[in-house]
Structures are given as structure tokens and as C-alpha cells.
NUZA-577675 format. One record per atom (N, C-alpha, C): residue in three letters; x, z, y. Coordinates in steps of 0.1 Angstrom, whole numbers, padded with zeros to 4 digits, always signed. Example, Ala and Ser with C-alpha at 12.3 -4.5 7.8 and 13.67 -1.06 7.14 Angstrom:
<bases>
Ala+0132+0078-0057Ala+0123+0078-0045Ala+0132+0078-0033Ser+0128+0071-0022Ser+0137+0071-0011Ser+0129+0079+0000
</bases>
This chain:
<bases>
Unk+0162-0008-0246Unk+0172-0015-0237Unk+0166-0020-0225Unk+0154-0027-0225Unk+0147-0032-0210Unk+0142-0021-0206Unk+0139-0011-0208Unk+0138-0003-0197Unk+0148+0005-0192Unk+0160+0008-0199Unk+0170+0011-0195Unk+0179-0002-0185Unk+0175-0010-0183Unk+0178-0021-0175Unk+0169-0016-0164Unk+0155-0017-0163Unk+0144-0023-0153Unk+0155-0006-0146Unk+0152+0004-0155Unk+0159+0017-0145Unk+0167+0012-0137Unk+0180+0009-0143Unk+0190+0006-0133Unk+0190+0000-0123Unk+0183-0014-0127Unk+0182-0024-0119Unk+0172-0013-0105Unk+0165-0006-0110Unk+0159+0001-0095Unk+0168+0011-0088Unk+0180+0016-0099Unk+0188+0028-0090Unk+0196+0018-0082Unk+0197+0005-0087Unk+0207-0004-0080Unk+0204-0005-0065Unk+0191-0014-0070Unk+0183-0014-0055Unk+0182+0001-0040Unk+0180+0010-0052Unk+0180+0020-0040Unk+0193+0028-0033Unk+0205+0026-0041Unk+0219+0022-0040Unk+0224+0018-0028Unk+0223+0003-0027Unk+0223-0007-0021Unk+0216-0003-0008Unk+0202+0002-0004Unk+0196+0002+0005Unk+0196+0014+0007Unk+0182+0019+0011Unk+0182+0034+0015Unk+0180+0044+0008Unk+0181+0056+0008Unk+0177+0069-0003Unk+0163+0074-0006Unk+0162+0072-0014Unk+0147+0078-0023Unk+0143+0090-0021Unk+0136+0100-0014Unk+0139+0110-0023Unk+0125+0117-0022Unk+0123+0127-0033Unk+0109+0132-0033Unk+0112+0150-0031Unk+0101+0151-0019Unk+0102+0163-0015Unk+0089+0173-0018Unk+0088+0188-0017Unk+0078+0194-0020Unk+0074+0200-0004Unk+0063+0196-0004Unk+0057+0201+0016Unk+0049+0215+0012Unk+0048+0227+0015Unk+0041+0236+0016Unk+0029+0232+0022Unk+0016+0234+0019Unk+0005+0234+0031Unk+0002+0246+0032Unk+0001+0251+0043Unk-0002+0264+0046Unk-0019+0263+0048Unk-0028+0250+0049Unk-0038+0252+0049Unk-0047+0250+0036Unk-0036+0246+0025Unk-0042+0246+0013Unk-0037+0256+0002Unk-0025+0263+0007Unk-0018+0275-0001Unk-0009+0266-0018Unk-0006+0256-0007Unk-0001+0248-0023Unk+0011+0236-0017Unk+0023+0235-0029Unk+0028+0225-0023Unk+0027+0209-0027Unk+0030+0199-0018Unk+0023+0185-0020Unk+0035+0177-0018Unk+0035+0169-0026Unk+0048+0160-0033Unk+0044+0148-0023Unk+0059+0145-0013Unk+0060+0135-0008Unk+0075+0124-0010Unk+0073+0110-0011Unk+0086+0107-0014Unk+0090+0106+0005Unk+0102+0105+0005Unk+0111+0105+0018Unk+0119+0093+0016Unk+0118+0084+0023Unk+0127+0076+0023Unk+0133+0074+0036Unk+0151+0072+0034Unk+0159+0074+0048Unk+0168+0061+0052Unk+0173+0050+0059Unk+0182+0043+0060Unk+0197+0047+0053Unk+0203+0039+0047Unk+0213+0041+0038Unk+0227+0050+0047Unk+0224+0047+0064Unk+0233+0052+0068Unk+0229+0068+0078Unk+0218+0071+0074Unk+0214+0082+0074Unk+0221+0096+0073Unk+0230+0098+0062Unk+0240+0110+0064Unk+0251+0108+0070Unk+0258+0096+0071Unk+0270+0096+0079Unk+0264+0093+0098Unk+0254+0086+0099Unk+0252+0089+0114Unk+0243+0101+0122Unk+0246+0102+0135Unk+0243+0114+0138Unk+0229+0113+0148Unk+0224+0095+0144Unk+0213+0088+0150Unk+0199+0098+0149Unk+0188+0097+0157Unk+0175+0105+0148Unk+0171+0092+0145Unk+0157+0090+0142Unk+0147+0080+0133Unk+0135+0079+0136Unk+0128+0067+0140Unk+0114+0070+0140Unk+0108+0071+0128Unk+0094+0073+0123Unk+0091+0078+0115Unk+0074+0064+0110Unk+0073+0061+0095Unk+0062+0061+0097Unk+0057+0061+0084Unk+0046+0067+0086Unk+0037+0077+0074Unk+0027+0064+0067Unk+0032+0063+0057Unk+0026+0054+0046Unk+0013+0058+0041Unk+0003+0062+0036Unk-0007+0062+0028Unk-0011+0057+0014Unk-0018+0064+0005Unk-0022+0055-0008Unk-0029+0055-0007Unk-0039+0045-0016Unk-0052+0046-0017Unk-0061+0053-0024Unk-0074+0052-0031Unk-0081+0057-0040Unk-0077+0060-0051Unk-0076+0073-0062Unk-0066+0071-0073Unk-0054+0069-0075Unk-0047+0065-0061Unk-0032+0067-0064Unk-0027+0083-0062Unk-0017+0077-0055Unk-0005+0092-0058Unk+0006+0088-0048Unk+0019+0097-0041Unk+0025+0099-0036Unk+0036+0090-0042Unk+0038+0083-0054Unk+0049+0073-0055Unk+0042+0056-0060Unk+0032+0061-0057Unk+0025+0042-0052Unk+0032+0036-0047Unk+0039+0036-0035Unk+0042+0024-0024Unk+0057+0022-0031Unk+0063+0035-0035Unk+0082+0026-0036Unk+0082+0023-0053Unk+0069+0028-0058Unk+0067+0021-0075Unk+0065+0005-0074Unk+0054+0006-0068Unk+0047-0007-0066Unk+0053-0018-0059Unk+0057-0014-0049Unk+0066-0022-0036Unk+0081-0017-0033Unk+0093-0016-0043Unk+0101-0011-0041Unk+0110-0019-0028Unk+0106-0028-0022Unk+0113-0036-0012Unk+0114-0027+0002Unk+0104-0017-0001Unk+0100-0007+0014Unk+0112-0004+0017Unk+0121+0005+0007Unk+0140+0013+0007Unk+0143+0000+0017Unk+0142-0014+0014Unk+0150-0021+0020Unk+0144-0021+0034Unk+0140-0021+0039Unk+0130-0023+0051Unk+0130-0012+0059Unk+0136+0001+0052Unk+0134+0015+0058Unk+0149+0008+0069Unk+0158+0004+0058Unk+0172+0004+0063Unk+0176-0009+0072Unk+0166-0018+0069Unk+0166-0030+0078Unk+0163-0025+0091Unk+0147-0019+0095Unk+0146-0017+0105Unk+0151+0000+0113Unk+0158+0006+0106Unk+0161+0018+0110Unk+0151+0031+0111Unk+0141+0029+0100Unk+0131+0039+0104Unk+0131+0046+0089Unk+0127+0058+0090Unk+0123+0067+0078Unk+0105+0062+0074Unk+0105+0063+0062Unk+0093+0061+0057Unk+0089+0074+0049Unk+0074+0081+0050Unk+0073+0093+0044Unk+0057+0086+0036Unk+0058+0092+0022Unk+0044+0088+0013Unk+0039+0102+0011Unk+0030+0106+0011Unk+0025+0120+0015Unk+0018+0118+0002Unk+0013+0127-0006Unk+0002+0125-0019Unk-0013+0128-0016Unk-0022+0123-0010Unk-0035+0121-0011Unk-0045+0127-0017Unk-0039+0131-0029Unk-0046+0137-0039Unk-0055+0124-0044Unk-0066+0121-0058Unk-0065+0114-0064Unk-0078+0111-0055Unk-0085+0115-0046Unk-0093+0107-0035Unk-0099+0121-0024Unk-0087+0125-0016Unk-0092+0128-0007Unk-0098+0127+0008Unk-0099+0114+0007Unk-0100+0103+0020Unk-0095+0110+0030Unk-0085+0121+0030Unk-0073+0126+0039Unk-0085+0131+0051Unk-0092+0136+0051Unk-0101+0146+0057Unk-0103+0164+0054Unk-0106+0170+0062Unk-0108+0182+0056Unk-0123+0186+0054Unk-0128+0185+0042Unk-0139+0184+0037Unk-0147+0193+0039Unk-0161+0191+0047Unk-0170+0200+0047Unk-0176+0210+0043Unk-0176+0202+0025Unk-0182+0210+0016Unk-0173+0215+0008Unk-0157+0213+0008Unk-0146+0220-0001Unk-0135+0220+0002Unk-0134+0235+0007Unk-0122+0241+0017Unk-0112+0242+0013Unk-0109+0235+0000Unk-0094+0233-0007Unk-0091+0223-0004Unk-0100+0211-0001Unk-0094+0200+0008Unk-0092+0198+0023Unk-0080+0201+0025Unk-0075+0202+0039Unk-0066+0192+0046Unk-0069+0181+0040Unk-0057+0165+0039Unk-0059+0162+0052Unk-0069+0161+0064Unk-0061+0159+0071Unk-0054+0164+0083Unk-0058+0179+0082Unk-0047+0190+0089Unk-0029+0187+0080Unk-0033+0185+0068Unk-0017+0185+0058Unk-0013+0171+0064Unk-0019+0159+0065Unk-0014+0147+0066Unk-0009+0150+0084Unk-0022+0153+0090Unk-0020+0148+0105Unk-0007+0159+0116Unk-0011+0172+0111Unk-0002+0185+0113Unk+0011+0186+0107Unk+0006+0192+0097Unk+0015+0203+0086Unk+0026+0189+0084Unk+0025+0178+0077Unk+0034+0171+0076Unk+0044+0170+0083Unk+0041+0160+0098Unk+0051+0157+0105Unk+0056+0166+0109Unk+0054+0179+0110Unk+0060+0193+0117Unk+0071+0193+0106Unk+0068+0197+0095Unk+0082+0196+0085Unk+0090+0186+0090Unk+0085+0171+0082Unk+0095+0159+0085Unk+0103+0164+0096Unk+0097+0162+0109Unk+0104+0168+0121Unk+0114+0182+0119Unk+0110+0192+0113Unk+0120+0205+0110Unk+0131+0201+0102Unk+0130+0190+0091Unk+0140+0188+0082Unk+0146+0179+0082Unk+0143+0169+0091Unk+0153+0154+0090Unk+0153+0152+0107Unk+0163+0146+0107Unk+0169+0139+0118Unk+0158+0128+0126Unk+0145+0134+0130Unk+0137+0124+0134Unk+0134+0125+0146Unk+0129+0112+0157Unk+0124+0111+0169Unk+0116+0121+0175Unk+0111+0128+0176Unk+0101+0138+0173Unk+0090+0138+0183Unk+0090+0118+0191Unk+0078+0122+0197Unk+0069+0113+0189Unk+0059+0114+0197Unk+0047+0099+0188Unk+0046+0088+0193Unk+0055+0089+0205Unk+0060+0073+0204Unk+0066+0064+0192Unk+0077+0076+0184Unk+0084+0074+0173Unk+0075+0074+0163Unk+0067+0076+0160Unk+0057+0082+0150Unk+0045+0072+0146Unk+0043+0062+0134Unk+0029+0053+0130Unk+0028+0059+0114Unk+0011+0053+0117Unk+0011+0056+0103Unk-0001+0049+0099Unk-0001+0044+0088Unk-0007+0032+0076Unk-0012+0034+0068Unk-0017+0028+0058Unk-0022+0030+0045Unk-0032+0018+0041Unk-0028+0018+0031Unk-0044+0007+0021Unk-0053+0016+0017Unk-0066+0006+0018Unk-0079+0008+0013Unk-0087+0025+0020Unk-0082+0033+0009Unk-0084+0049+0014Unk-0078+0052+0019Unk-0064+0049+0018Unk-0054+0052+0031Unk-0056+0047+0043Unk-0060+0030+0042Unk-0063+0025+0058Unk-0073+0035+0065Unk-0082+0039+0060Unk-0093+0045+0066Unk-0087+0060+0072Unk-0079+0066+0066Unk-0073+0076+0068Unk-0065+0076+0077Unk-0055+0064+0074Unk-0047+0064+0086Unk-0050+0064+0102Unk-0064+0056+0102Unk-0072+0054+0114Unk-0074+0068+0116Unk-0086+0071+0113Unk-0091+0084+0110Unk-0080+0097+0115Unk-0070+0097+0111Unk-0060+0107+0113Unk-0056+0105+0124Unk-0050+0091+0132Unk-0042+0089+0147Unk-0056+0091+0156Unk-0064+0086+0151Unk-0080+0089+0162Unk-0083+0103+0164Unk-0078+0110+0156Unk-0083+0129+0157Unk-0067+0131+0164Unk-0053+0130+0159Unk-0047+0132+0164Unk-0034+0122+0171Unk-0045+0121+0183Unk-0035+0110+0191Unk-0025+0117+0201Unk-0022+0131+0205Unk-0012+0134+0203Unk-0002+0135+0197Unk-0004+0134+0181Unk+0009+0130+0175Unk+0013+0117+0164Unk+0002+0108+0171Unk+0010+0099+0164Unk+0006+0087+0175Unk+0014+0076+0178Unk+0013+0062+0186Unk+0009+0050+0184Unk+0008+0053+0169Unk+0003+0037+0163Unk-0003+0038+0148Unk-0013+0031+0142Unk-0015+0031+0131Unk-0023+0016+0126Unk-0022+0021+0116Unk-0023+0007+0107Unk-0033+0008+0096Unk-0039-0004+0093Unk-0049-0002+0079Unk-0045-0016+0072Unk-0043-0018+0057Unk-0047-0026+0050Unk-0054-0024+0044Unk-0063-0036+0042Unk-0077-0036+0029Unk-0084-0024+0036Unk-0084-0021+0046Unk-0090-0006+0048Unk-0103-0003+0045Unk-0108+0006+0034Unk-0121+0012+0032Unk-0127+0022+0045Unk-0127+0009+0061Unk-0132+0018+0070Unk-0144+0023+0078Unk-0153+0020+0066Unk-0171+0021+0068Unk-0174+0027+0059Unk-0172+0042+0055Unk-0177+0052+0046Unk-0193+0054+0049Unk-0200+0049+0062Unk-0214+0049+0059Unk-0221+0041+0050Unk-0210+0030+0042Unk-0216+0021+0028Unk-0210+0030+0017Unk-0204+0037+0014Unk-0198+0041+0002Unk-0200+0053+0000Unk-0218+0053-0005Unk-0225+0068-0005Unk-0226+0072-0027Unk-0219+0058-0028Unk-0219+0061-0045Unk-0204+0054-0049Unk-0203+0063-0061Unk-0186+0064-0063Unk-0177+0068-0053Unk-0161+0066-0060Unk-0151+0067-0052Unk-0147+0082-0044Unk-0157+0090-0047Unk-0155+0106-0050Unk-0162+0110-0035Unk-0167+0099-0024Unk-0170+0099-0010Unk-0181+0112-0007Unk-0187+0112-0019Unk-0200+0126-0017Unk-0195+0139-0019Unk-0180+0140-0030Unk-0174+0150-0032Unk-0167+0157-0020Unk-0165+0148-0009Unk-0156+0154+0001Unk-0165+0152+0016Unk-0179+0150+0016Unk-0185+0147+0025Unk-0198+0156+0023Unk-0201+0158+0011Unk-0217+0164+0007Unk-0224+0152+0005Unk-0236+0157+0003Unk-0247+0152+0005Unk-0248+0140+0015Unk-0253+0133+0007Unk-0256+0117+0016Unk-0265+0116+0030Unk-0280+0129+0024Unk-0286+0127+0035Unk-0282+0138+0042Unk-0283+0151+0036Unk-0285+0163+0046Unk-0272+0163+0051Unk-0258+0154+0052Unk-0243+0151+0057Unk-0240+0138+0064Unk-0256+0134+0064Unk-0253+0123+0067Unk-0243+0115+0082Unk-0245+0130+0088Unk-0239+0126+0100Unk-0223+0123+0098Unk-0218+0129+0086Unk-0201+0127+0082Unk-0202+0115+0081Unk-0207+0101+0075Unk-0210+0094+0069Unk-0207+0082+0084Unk-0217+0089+0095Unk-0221+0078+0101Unk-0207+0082+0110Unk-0204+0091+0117Unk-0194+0095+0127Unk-0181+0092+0123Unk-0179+0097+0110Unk-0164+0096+0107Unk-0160+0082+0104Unk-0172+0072+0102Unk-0165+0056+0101Unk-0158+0051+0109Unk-0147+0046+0107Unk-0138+0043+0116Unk-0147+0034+0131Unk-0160+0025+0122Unk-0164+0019+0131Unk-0172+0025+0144Unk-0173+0038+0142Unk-0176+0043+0155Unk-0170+0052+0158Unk-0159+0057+0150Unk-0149+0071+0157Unk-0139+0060+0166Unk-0137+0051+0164Unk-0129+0041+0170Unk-0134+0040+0189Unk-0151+0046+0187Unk-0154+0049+0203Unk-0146+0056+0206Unk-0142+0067+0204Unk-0134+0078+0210Unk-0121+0073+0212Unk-0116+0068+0214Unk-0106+0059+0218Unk-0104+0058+0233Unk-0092+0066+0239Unk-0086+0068+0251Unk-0074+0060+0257Unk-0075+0050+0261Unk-0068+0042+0266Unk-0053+0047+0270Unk-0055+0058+0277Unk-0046+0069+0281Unk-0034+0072+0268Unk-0046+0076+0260Unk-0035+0084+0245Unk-0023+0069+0242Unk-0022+0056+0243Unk-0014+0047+0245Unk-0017+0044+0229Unk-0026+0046+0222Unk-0028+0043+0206Unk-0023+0026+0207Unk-0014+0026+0197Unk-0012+0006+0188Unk-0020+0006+0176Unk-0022-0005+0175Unk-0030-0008+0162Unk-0031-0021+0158Unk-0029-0019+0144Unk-0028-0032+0136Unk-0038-0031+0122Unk-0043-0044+0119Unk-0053-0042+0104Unk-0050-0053+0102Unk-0050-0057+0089Unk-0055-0065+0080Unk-0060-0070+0068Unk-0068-0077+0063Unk-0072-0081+0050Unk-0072-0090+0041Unk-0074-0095+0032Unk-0076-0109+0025Unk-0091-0111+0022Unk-0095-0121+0026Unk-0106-0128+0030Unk-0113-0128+0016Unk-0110-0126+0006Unk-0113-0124-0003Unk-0116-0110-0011Unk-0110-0100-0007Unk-0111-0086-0009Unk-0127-0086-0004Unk-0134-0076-0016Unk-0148-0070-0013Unk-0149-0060-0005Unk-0139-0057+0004Unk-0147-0049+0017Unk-0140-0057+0028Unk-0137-0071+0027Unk-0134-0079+0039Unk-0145-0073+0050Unk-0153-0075+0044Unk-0163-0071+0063Unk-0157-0059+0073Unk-0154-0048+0066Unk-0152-0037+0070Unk-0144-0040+0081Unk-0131-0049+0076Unk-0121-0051+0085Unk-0125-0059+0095Unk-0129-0071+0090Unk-0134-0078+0102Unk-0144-0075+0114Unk-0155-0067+0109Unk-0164-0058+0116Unk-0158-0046+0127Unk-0147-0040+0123Unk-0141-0034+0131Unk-0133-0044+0145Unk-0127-0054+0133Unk-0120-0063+0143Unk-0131-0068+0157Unk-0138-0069+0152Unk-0151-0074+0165Unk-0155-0060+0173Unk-0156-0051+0168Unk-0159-0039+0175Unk-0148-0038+0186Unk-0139-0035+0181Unk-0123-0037+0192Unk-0122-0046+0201Unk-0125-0057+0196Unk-0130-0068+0209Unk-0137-0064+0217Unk-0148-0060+0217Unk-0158-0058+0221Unk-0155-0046+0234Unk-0152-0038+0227Unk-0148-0026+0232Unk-0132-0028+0242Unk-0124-0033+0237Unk-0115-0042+0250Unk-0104-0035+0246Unk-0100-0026+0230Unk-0093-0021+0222Unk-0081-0031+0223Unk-0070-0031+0225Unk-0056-0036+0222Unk-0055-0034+0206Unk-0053-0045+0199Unk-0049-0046+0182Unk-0042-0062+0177Unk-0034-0059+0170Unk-0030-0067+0160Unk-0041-0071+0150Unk-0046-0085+0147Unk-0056-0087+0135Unk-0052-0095+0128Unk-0053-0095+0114Unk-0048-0110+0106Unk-0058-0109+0093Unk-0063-0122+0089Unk-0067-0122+0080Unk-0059-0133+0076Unk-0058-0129+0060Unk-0048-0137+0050Unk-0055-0139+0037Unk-0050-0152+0029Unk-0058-0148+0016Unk-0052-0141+0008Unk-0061-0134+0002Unk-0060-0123-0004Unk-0072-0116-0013Unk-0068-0104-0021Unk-0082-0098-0029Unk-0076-0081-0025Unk-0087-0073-0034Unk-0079-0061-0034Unk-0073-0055-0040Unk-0055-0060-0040Unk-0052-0056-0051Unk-0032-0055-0044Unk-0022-0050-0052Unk-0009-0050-0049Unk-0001-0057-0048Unk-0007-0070-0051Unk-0002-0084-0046Unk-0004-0084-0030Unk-0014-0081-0025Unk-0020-0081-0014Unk-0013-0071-0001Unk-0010-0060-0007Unk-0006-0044+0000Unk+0011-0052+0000Unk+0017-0058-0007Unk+0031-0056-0013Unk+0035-0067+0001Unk+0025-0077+0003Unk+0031-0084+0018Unk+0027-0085+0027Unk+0011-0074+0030Unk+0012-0071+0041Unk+0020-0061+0044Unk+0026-0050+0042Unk+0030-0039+0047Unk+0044-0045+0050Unk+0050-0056+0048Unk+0059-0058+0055Unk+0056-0063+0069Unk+0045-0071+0076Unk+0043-0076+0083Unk+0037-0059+0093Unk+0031-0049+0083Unk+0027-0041+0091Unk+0041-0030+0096Unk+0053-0032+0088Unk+0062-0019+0090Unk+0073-0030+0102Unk+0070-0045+0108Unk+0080-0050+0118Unk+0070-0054+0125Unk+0055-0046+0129Unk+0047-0048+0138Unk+0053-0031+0146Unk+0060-0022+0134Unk+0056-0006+0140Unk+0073-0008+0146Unk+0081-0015+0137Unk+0096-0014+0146Unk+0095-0023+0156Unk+0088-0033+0161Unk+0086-0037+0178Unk+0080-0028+0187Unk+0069-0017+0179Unk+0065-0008+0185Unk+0076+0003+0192Unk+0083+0002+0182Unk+0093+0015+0182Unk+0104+0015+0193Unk+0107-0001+0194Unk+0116-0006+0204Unk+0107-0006+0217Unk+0100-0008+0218Unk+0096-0011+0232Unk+0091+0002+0237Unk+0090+0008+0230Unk+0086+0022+0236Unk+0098+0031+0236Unk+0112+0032+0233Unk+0124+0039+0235Unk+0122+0044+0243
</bases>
């Protein structure tokens, strides 16, 4: 009987707000299809509005229905601020890169390409990258950087929480050698692809936003903070907050609200 409650009580919720839905994306560079949830404002089929768009992320070991499992308040938030929300599946740690040493991983041609080109073919969306951010925790933050920094023609803004954004420390576990090689003889993936120095490549021009945050207590606080100083430094325009916090879904469940009405001011002011 309580789970046949907790269900309803969630069909209620998504009822009430916006539409759930989970879709299959072909990748043409992986010859396979990848399960995304889609989420739309409730008034989505009856108006003839488009939508900006912004691309959620999971982290390490998750999966494509982390964020509306975990955080089902997002449905509300899609429909509060008028934006579609898309959760792409990651696979169980691809750090959304396309892997040196294994050409079946192609995450982030699928995340940064192949994706939005669908979203864009199948739904009602803004279709520039003005309209267009995109986010994620821990593995996802890093990704999400990672992905708008390779492609800042299509996307305007991005976001990290808890972000795991110095893969030059995380040469053991977390699957980082599986999708990189070798520590030393790769080591250049290690040192380049860290956000903290791909973040040089950063063109004033491309109009990139950005927002991070962490809880002061989370064990890769530095990462964030370290970056946060790097952006200083470098004279980067960003949103910063540190909050208390650890690393964990207490943590993700309230920042990403602060991070999804940092992307709808974005979204407005750039119309």
C-alpha cells in the first residue's frame, strides 16, 4: 500500500506540473540508442511557444533518471520557469568525453552534438545557444564544463555542482584510467582536459555564462574553489557560491534550483 501511495503521490506531482517523459536518442557515433528523460512545461502541447533548453547531467554511477528520482521538484521548475529540461544517460562513468583508448565511448559527441540536434528535430525548442545551458554534479559538473568549452557554439551557459573538475588528481578509481588510458603514457588527457586549464581556452567572444558551486564540506571542495580563483584571475565572468554542504543529494537537490533561475535570467536577458 505505501508504495502504491509514494507512486501516485509522484504521478500527482508530475500531473500537476510538467510532463515526464523518457525518450530513446540514437547515437550515430556509438551505433546504439541512449535513454533520456525529457521534461516539458505542463503547457507545452496546448501552446505553440518554443523553449529554451537545459541539459542536466549525472554523476559517477548514476543514470539518466537520477535528477527527477532524486529531485522530483525539477517537473516543477521546468514549468515555473518555462524551460525544457533534458537528462541524457552518461553511462555508469563516462565522464562524457570521447575516449582515447575506447571508441565505444563517444559521450561527448552524443552529449554535446548528437543530442541537442534531436531535442531540436523533436520538440518545440529555441534552437539557438543562447537558449541552450547545461549542468551537472560531480561527473556531470566536469562534463558539463568540458562539453560547453569544446562546444561553445552550441551551447551559452553551463553549470557545475560538486564538480569533479581536476581529473589530473583522480588517476585511481572512478573508472578515470578506463576512459583516459594510462596515467603516464596519457598523461597529457589528464593534465589538458581539467577543467582547470581547458578553462584557458575560453573566448570571450563565444559569450559563455557560468555558474559553480560547492559545500565547503564536500571532499573535492578545492576543485571548485581552485577553479573559482583561476576565473578570477583570468578575468572569466561566473557565478560562485559556496554553501554548506558534503557530497551528497541533499546537496545537488538545492543547489540546482539556484542553478536552473541562474540559466532562466540567462535565458531572459539574452531573448
Amino acid at each position: 500500500m505505501r508504495l502504491i501511495l509514494v507512486a501516485l503521490s509522484f504521478l500527482l506531482i508530475n500531473t500537476a506540473y510538467a510532463t515526464v517523459d523518457t525518450v530513446d536518442v540514437f547515437s550515430n557515433s556509438m551505433k546504439k540508442n541512449i535513454k533520456c528523460v525529457v521534461i516539458t512545461p505542463k503547457n507545452y502541447k496546448k501552446s505553440k511557444d518554443r523553449f529554451p533548453v537545459v541539459y542536466l547531467l549525472h554523476g559517477y554511477g548514476g543514470g539518466y533518471a537520477n535528477w527527477i528520482r532524486k529531485v522530483p521538484v525539477i517537473d516543477s521548475l521546468a514549468d515555473v520557469y518555462q524551460m525544457m529540461i533534458v537528462c541524457p544517460d552518461g553511462a555508469f562513468s563516462s565522464w562524457y568525453v570521447n575516449s582515447p583508448v575506447d571508441s565505444s565511448f563517444r559521450y561527448e559527441t552524443f552529449t554535446g552534438v548528437e543530442l541537442p540536434g534531436y531535442i531540436d528535430a523533436n520538440f518545440r525548442t529555441i534552437a539557438t545557444k543562447k537558449a541552450r545551458a547545461i549542468s551537472g554534479l560531480s561527473m556531470g559538473g566536469f562534463g558539463a564544463y568540458f562539453i560547453a568549452l569544446n562546444h561553445a557554439q552550441t551551447f551559452g551557459a553551463a553549470g557545475s555542482m560538486s564538480g569533479a573538475l581536476d581529473i589530473s588528481y583522480i588517476t585511481v578509481g572512478y573508472d578515470v584510467a578506463k576512459r583516459l588510458g594510462d596515467t603516464t603514457a596519457n598523461r597529457s588527457y589528464y593534465v589538458n582536459w581539467s577543467i582547470k586549464n581547458l578553462i584557458e581556452k575560453y573566448n570571450p567572444e563565444d559569450g559563455l555564462a557560468f555558474i559553480l558551486d560547492c559545500g565547503v564540506k564536500d571532499f573535492i571542495f578545492g576543485m571548485s574553489k581552485n577553479l573559482h580563483e583561476k576565473m578570477l584571475a583570468l578575468k572569466i565572468p561566473h557565478d560562485y557560491t559556496e554553501r554548506p554542504g558534503v557530497h551528497d543529494w541533499n546537496y545537488w537537490g538545492n543547489a540546482v534550483k539556484y542553478q536552473l533561475l541562474f540559466f532562466h535570467e540567462w535565458f531572459k536577458k539574452n531573448k
